[in-house]
N, CA and C atoms as a LAMMPS dump frame, in Angstrom:
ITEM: TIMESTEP
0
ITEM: NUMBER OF ATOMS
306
ITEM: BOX BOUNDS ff ff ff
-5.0000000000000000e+02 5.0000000000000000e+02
-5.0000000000000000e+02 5.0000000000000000e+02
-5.0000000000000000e+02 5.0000000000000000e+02
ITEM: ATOMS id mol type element x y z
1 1 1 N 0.841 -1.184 0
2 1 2 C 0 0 0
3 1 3 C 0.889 1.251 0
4 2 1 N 0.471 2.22 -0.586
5 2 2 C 1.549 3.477 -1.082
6 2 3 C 0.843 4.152 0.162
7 3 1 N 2.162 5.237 0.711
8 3 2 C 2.297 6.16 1.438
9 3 3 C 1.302 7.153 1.115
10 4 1 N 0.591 7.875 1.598
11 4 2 C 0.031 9.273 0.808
12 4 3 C 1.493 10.47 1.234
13 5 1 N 1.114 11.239 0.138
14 5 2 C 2.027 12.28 0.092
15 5 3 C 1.994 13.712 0.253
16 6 1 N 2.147 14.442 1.33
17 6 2 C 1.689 15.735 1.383
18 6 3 C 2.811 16.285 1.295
19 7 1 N 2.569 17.756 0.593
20 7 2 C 3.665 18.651 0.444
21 7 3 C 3.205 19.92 2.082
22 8 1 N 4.704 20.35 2.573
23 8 2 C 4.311 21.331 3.451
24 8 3 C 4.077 22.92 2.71
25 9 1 N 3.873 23.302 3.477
26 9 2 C 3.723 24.753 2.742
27 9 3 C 5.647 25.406 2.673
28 10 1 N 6.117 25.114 3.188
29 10 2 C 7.622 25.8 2.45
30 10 3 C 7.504 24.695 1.345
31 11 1 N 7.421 23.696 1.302
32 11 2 C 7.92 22.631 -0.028
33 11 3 C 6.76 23.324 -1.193
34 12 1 N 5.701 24.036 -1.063
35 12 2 C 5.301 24.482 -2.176
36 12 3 C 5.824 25.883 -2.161
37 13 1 N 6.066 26.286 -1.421
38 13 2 C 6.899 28.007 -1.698
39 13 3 C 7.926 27.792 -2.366
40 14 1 N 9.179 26.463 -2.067
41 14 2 C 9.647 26.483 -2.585
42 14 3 C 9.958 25.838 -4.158
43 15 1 N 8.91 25.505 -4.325
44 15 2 C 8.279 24.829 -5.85
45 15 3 C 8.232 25.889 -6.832
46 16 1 N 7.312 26.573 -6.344
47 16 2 C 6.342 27.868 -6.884
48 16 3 C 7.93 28.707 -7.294
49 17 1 N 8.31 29.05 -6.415
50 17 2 C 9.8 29.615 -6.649
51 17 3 C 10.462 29.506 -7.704
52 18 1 N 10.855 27.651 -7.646
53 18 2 C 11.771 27.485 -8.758
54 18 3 C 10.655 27.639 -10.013
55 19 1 N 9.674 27.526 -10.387
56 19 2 C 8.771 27.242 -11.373
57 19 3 C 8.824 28.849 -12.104
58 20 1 N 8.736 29.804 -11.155
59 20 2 C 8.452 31.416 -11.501
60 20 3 C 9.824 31.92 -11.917
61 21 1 N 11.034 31.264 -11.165
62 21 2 C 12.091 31.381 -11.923
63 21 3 C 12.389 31.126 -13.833
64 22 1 N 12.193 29.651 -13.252
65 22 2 C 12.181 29.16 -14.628
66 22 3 C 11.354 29.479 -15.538
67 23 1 N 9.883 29.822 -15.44
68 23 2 C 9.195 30.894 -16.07
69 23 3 C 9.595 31.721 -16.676
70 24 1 N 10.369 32.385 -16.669
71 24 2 C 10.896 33.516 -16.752
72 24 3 C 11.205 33.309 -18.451
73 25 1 N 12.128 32.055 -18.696
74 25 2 C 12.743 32.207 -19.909
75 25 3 C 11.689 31.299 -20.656
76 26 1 N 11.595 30.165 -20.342
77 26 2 C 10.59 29.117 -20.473
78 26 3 C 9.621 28.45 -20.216
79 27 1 N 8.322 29.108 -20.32
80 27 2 C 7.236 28.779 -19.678
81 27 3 C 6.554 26.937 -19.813
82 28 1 N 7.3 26.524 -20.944
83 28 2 C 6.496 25.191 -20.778
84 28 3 C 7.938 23.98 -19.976
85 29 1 N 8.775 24.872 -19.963
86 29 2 C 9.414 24.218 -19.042
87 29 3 C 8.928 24.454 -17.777
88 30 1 N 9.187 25.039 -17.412
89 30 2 C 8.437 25.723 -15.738
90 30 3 C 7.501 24.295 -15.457
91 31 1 N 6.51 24.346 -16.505
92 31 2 C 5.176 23.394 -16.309
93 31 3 C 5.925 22.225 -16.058
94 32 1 N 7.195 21.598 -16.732
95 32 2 C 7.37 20.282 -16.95
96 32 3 C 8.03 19.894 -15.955
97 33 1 N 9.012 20.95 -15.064
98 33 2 C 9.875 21.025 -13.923
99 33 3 C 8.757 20.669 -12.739
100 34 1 N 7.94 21.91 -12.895
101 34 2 C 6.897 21.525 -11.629
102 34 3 C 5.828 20.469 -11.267
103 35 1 N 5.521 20.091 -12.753
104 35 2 C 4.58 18.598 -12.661
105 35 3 C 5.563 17.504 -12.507
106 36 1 N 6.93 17.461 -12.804
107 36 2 C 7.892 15.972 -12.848
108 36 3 C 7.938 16.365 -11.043
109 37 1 N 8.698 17.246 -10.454
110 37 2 C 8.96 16.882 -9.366
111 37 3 C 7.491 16.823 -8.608
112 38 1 N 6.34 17.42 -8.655
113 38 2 C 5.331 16.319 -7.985
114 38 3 C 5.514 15.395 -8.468
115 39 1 N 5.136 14.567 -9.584
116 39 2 C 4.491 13.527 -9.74
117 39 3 C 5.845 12.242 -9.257
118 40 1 N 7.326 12.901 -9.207
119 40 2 C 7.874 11.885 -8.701
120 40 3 C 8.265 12.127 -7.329
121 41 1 N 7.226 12.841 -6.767
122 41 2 C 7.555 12.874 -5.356
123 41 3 C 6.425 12.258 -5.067
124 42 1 N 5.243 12.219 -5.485
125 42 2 C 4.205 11.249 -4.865
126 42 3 C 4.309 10.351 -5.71
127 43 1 N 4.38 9.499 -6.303
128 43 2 C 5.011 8.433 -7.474
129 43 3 C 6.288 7.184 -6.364
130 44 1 N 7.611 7.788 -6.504
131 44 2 C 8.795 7.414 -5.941
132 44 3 C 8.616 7.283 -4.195
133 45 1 N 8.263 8.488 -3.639
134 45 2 C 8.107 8.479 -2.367
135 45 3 C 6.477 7.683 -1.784
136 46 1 N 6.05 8.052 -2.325
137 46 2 C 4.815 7.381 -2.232
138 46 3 C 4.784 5.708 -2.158
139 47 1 N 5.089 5.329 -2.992
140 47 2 C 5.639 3.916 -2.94
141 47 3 C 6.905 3.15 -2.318
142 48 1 N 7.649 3.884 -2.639
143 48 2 C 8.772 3.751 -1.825
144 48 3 C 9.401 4.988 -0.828
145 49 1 N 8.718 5.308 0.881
146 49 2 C 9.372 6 1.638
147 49 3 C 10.675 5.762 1.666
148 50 1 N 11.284 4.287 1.83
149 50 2 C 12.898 4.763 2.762
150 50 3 C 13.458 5.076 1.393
151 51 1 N 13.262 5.189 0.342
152 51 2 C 14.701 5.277 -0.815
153 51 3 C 15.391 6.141 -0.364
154 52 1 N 15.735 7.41 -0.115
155 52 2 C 16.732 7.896 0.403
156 52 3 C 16.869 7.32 1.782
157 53 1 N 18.654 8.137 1.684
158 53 2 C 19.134 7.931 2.968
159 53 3 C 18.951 9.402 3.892
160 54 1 N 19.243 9.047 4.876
161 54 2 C 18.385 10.136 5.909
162 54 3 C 19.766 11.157 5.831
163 55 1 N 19.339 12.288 6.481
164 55 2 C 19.63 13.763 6.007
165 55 3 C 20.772 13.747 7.015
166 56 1 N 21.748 14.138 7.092
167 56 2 C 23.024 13.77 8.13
168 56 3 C 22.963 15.297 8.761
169 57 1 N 22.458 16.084 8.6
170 57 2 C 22.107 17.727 8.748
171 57 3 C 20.893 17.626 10.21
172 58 1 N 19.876 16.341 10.353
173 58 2 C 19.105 16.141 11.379
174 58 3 C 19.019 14.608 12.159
175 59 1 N 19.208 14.69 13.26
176 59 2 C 19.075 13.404 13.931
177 59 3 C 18.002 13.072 13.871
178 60 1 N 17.151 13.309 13.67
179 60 2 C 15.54 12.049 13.109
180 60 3 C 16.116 11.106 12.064
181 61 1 N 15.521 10.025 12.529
182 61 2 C 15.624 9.055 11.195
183 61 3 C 15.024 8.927 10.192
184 62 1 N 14.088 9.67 10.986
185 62 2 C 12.543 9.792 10.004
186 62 3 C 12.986 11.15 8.317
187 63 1 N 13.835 11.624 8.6
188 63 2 C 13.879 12.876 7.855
189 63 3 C 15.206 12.451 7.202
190 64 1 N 15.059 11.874 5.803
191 64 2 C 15.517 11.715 4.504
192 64 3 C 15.239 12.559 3.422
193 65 1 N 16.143 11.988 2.367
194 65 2 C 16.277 12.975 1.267
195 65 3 C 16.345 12.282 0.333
196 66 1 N 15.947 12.875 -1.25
197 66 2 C 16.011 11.998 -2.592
198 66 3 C 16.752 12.818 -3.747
199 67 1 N 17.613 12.795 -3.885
200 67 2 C 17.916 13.801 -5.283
201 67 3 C 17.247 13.553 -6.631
202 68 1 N 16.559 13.819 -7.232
203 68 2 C 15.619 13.881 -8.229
204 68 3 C 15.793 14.913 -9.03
205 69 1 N 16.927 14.642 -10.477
206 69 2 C 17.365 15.677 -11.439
207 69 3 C 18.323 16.572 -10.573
208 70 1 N 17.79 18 -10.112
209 70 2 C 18.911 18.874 -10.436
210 70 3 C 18.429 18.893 -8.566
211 71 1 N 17.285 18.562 -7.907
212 71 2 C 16.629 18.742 -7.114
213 71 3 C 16.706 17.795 -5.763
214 72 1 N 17.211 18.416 -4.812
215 72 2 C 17.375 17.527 -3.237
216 72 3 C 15.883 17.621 -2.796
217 73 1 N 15.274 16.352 -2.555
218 73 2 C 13.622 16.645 -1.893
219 73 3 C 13.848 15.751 -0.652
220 74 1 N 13.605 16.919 0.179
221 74 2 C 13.442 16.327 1.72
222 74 3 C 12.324 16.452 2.172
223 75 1 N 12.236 15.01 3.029
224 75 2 C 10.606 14.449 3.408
225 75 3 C 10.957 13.927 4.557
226 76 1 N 10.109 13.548 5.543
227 76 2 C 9.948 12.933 6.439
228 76 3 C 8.905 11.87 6.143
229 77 1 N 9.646 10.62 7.131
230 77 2 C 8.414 9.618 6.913
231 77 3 C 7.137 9.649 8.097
232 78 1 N 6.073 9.318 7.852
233 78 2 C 4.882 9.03 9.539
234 78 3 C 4.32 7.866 9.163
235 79 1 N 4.984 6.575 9.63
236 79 2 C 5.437 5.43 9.668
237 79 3 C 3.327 5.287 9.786
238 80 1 N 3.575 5.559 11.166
239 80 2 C 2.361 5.549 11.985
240 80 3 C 1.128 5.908 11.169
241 81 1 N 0.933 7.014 10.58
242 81 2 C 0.024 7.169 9.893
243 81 3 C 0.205 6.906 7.915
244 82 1 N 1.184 5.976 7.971
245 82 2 C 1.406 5.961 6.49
246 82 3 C 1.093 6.754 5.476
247 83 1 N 2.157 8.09 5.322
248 83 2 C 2.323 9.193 4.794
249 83 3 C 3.908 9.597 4.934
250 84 1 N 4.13 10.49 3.962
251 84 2 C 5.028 11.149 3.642
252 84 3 C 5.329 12.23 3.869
253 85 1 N 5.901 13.285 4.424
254 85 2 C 5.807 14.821 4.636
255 85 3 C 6.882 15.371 3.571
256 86 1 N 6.45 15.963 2.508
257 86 2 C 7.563 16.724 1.771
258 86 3 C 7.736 18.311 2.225
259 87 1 N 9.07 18.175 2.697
260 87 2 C 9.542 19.431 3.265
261 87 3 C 10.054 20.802 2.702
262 88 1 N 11.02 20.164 2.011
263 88 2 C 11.655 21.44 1.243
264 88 3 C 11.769 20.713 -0.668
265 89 1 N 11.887 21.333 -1.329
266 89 2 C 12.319 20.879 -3.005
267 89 3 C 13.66 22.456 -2.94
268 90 1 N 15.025 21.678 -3.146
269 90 2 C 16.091 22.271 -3.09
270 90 3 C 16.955 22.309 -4.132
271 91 1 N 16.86 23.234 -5.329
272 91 2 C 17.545 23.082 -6.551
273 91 3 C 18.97 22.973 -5.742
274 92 1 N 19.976 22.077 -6.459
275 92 2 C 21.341 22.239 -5.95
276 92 3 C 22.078 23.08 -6.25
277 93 1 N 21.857 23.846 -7.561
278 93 2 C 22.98 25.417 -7.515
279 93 3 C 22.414 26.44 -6.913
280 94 1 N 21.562 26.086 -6.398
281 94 2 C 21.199 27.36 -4.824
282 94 3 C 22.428 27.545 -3.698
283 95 1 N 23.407 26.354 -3.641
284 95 2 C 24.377 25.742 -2.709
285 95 3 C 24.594 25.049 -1.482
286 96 1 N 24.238 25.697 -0.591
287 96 2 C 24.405 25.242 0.809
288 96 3 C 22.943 24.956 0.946
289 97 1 N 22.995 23.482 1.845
290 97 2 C 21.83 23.437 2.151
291 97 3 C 21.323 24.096 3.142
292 98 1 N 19.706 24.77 3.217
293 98 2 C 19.526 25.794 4.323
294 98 3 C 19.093 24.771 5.763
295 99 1 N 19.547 25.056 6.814
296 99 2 C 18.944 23.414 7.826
297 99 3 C 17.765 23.87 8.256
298 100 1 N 17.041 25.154 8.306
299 100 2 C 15.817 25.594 8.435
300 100 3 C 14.766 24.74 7.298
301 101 1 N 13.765 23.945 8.146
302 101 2 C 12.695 22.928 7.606
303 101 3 C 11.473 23.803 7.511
304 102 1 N 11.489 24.712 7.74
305 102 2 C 10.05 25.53 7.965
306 102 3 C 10.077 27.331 6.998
């Protein structure tokens, strides 16, 4: 049985972000950036929670990460209520990862 998958509200700020960026030059990219990383964040994570390995930045075990294209997506698992929490979507030439989850 697949995980359900919720995005938090920074993981869509920071969606919306990269999408309005990329907008900018290429609008049907934008679309294709922002529908691939949902659909393989509820897709990949959804079905498979542990694929990543957990985030060495937080001692929860629960709080892993997936690199997906150009993109670090950190989620937490809720074992308990079988779901997913997507936290942040982190293009990697942004650089440092920020350790603020919220």
């Amino acid at each position: 049985m697949d995980y359900r998958v919720i995005f938090s509200p920074t993981a869509v700020r920071d969606l919306a972000e990269s999408v309005a960026y990329i907008a900018r030059y290429d609008q049907e990219a934008a679309v294709r950036v922002g529908d691939g990383l949902i659909e393989a964040a509820e897709g990949m994570l959804g079905a498979q929670p542990g694929i990543g390995p957990r985030c060495p930045e937080y001692p929860a075990e629960e709080i892993r990460y997936w690199l997906h294209r150009s993109y670090r997506i950190v989620y937490e698992i809720d074992h308990a209520n079988e779901r997913v929490l997507v936290l942040r979507f982190w293009h990697c030439s942004k650089g440092d990862w920020p350790v603020n989850l919220a």
